[in-house]
C-alpha positions in Angstrom: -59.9 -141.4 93.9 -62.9 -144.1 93.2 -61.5 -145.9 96.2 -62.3 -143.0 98.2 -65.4 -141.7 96.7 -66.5 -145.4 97.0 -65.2 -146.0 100.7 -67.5 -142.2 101.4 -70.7 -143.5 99.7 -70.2 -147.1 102.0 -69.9 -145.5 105.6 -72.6 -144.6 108.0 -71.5 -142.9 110.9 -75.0 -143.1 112.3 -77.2 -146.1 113.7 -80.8 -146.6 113.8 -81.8 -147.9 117.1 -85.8 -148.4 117.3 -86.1 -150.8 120.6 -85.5 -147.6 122.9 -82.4 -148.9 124.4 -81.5 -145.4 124.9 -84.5 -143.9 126.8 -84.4 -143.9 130.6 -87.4 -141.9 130.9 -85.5 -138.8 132.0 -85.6 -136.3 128.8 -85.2 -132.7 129.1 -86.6 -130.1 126.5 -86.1 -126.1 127.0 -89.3 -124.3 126.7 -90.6 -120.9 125.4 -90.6 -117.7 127.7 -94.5 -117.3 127.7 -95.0 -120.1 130.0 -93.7 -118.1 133.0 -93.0 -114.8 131.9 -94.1 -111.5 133.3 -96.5 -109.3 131.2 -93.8 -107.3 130.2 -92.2 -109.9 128.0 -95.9 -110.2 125.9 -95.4 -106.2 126.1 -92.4 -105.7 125.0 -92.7 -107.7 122.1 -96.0 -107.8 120.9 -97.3 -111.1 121.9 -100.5 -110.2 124.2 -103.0 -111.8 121.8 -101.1 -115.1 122.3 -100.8 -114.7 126.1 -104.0 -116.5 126.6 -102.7 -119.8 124.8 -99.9 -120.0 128.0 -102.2 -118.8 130.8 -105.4 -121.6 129.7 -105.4 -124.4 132.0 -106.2 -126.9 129.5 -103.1 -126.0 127.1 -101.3 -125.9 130.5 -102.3 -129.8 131.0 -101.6 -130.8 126.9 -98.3 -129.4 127.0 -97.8 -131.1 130.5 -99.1 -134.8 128.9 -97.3 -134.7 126.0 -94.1 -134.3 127.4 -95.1 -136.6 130.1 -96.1 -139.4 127.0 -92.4 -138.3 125.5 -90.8 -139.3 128.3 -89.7 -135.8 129.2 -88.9 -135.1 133.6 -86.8 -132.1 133.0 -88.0 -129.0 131.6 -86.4 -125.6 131.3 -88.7 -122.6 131.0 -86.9 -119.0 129.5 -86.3 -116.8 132.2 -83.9 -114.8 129.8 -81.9 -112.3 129.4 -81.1 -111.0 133.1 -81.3 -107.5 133.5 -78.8 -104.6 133.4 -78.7 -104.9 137.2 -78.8 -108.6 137.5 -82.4 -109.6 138.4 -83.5 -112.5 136.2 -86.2 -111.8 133.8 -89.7 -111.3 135.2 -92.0 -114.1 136.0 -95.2 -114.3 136.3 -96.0 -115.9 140.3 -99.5 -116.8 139.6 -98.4 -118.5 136.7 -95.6 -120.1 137.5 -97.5 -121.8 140.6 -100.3 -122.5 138.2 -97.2 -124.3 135.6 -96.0 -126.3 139.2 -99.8 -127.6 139.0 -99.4 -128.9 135.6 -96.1 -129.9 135.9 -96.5 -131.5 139.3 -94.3 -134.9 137.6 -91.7 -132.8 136.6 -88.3 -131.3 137.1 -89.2 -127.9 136.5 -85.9 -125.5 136.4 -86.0 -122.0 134.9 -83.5 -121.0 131.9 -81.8 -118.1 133.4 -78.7 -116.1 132.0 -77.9 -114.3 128.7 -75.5 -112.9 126.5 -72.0 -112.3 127.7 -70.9 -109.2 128.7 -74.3 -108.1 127.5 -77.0 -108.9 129.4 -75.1 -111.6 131.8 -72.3 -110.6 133.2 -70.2 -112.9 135.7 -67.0 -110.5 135.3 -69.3 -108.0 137.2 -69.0 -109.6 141.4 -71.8 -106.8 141.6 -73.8 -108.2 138.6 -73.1 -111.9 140.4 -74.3 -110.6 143.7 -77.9 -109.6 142.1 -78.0 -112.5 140.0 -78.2 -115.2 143.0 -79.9 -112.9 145.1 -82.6 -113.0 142.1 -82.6 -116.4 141.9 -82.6 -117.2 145.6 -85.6 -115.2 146.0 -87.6 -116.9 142.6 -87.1 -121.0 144.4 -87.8 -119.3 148.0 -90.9 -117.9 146.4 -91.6 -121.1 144.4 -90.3 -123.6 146.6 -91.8 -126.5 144.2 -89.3 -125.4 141.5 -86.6 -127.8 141.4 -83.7 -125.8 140.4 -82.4 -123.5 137.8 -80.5 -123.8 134.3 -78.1 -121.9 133.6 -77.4 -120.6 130.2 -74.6 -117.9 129.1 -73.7 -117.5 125.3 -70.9 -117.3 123.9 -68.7 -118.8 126.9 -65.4 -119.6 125.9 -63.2 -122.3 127.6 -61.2 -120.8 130.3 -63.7 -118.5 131.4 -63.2 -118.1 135.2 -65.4 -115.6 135.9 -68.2 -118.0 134.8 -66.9 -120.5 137.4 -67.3 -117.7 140.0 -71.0 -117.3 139.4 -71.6 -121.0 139.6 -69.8 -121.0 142.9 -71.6 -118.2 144.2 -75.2 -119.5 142.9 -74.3 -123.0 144.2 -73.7 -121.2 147.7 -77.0 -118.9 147.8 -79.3 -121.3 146.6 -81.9 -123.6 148.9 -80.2 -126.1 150.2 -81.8 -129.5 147.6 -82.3 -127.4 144.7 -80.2 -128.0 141.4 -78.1 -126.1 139.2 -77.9 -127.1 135.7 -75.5 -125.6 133.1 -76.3 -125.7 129.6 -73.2 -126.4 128.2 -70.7 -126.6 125.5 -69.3 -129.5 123.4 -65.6 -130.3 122.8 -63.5 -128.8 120.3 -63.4 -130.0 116.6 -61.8 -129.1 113.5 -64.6 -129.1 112.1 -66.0 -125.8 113.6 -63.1 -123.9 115.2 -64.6 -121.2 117.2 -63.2 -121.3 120.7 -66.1 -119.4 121.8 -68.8 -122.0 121.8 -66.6 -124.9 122.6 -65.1 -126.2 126.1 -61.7 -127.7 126.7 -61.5 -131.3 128.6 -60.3 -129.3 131.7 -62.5 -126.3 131.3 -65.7 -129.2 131.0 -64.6 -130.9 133.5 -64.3 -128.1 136.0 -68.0 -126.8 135.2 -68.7 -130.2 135.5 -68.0 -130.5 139.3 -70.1 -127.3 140.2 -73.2 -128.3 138.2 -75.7 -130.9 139.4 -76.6 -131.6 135.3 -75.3 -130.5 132.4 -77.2 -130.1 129.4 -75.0 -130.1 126.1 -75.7 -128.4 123.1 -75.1 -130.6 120.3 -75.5 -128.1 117.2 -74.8 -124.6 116.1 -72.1 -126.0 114.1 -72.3 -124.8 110.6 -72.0 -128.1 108.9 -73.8 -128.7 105.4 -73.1 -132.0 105.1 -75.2 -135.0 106.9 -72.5 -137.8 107.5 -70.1 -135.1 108.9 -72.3 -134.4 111.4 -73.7 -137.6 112.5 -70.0 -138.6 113.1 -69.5 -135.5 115.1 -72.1 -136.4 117.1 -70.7 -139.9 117.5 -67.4 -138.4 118.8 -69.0 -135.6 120.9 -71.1 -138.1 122.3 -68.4 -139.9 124.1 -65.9 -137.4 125.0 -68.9 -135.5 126.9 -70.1 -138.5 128.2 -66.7 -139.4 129.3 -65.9 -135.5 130.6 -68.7 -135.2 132.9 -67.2 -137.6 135.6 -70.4 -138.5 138.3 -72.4 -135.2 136.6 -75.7 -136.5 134.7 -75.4 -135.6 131.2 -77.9 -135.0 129.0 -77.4 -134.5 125.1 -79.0 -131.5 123.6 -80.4 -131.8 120.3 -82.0 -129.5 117.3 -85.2 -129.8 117.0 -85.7 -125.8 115.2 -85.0 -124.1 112.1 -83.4 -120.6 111.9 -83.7 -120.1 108.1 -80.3 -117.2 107.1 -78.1 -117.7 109.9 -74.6 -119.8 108.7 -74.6 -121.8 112.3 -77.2 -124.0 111.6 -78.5 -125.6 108.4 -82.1 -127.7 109.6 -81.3 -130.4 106.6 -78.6 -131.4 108.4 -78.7 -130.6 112.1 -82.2 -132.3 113.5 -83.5 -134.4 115.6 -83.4 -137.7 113.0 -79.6 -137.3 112.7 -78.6 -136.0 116.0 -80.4 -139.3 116.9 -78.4 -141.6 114.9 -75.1 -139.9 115.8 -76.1 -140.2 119.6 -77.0 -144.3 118.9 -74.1 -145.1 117.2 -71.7 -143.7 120.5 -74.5 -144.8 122.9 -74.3 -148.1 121.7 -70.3 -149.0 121.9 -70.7 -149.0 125.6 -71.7 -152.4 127.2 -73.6 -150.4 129.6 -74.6 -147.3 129.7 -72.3 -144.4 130.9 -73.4 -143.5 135.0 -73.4 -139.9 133.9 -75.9 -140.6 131.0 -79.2 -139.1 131.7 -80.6 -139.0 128.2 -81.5 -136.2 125.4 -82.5 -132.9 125.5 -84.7 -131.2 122.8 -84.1 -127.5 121.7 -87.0 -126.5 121.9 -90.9 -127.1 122.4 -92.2 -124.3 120.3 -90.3 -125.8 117.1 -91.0 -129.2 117.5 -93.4 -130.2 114.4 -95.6 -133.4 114.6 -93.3 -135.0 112.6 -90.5 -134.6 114.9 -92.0 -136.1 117.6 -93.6 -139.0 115.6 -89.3 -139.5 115.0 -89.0 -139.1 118.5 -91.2 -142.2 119.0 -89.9 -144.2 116.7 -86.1 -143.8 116.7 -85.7 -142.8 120.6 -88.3 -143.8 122.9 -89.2 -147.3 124.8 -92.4 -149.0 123.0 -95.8 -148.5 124.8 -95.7 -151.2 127.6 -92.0 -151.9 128.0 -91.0 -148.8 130.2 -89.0 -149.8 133.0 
């Protein structure tokens, strides 16, 4: 027993990794629904007074340079939850064309689905139908908009009517534009709910329908730090390994949802998701072709102190960007 307890207190699944090694420059983050979002979303649930803090052109530009200084191209803007019919969530066109301004540097692809068999539903062909029509009318109407993500909760492995839709959106949308899938990591004993995790085959077919795919590292219930550093470690690779030729990039918490049992913020954040990452990232000798970088769920919980950690345990030093 002290052999154990001792060989427990010696291991570190994690690494540190402060010369930015890991950064290419090509970070994702999702972003909060006000950014594009219709007046009925700050209607619906009492938000007008803060509509002004989306709409001002100078937060518009802050937002845009931090990011930008973060080493973020990809960002995802909530477009969620689709409609009973299948029309995406309302946007807001002068907005949106007024966000493409800001964002002008950017990859700039709406978050679009919801929950299934709620208020997404690819079981529905009629539900599928109105969803890509939706969609193909939002990028012909914003033709600056570089894709859409794509973002269905739960979605258990095996789920072919999911596979549908992405076949269907990949065949009505602009020709150019991408499709990125927020996805799910591989299973683990650790947190066995088949729900929110994908099979190698399952991963692998979403994989060849998506242009990007955008893995959600946390939601796992873990209380314990080394646990789920080393998870991260072993997710890292497998998903890395998974995705074939598709550009991956590795979501990470950067939030806190005090009373839910998915997700404890002492243990799932940004610092350890970090170290688990580092320590897979850096068993290669070079870097996986379907590595694209992080992801950072979201922008309206990231603190000042998260992104100082950001800069210090992730990102290339000032002057040595490639």
């Amino acid at each position: 027993m002290g052999a154990s307890t001792l060989a427990y207190v010696v291991w570190s699944p994690g690494a540190k990794v402060g010369d930015g090694r890991h950064d290419l420059g090509t970070n994702g983050i999702w972003m909060q629904h006000g950014w594009l979002g219709g007046d009925v979303w700050f209607t619906r649930y009492g938000k007008e007074a803060k509509k002004p803090l989306f709409r001002d052109p100078r937060k518009l530009a802050e937002a845009a340079d931090r990011l930008r200084r973060h080493r973020i191209r990809d960002v995802f803007p909530h477009l969620c939850p689709a409609e009973p019919g299948g029309a995406i969530a309302s946007h807001d066109p002068i907005q949106t064309e007024r966000f493409l301004d800001a964002f002008a540097s950017f990859r700039v692809m709406p978050w679009v689905g919801g929950v299934l068999d709620v208020s997404a539903r690819p079981g529905d062909p009629a539900f599928r139908r109105a969803f890509t029509r939706s969609i193909r009318a939002l990028l012909d109407a914003h033709p600056r908009l570089a894709g859409i993500h794509v973002n269905i909760e739960p979605c258990p492995s095996g789920h072919a009517p999911f596979l549908t839709l992405l076949d269907e959106l990949r065949a009505g949308m602009p020709e150019g534009k991408f499709l990125s899938v927020a996805a799910y990591p591989p299973p683990t004993v650790l947190h066995p709910f088949t729900g929110v995790h994908w099979e190698e085959a399952y991963f692998r077919e979403v994989a060849k329908r998506a242009d990007q795919l955008a893995v959600m590292l946390y939601d796992t219930a873990l209380t314990n730090v080394k646990l789920y550093e080393s998870l991260i470690t072993q997710w890292t690779r497998e998903v890395l390994d998974w995705a074939g030729a598709t550009p991956v990039l590795l979501g990470l918490p950067a939030y806190d949802d005090p009373g839910v049992g998915y997700h404890d913020a002492a243990v799932e954040n940004v610092p350890n998701a970090l170290a688990g990452a580092h320590a897979a990232l850096r068993t290669y000798p070079a870097l996986p072709a379907s590595y694209q970088g992080i992801a950072l769920y979201s922008d309206w919980e990231m603190t000042e102190d998260e992104w100082g950690i950001l800069r210090k345990e992730f990102l290339r030093p000032e002057g040595s960007f490639p």
